[in-house]
N, C-alpha and C positions, 0 to 999 in steps of 0.2 A: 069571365075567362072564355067561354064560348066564344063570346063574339069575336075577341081577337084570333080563335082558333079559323073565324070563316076568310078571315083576311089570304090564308093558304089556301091554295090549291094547286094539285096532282092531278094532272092532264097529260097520259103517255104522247100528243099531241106534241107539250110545249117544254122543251129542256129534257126530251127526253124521259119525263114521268116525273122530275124532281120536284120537291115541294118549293113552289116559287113563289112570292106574294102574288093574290089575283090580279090580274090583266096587266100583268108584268112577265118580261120575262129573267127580273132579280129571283134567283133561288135563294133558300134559307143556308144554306150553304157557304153563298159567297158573302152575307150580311156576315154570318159569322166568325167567318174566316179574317173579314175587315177588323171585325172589335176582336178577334184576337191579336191582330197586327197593332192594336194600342190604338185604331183609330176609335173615337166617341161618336154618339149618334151626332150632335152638331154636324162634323165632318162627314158623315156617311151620308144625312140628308144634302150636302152640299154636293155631294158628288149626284145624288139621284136626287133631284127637288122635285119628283113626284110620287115617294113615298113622304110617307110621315112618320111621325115618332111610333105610332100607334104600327106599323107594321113592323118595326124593329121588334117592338116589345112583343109581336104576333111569332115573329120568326124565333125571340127565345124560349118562349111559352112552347110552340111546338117542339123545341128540340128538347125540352126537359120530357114532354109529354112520351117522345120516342124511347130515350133513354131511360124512363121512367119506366116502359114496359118491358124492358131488355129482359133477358134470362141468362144469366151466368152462369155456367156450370166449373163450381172451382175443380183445379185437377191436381191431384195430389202425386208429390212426388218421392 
């Protein structure tokens, strides 16, 4: 899991800090936002044939990771 975690990186440089696969400037964000729209990696590496499947699976890994550390504070009503 590591390794696909080095696939990201966050450089206030590039996108503005976002996490973007490295020496790209695809954020994890807009990989995202694709497979929410119902497209599949087939179709996602088609539109950027210089990512691989291997950064798809980098960009879900981190977003679990993020979320993974969230802090929710329930508020009672």
């Amino acid at each position: 899991m590591d390794e696909l975690l080095k696939r990201i990186e966050i450089n206030p440089e590039v996108m503005g800090g976002k996490p973007v696969i490295k020496g790209t400037r695809i954020t994890v964000e807009s990989i995202l936002r694709r497979l929410s729209e119902g497209l599949n990696i087939k179709e996602i590496l088609e539109d950027y044939p210089y990512l691989t499947e291997e950064d798809i699976r980098a960009a879900l890994l981190y977003a679990s990771k993020v979320l993974e550390s969230e802090t929710i504070i329930p508020v009672i009503s």
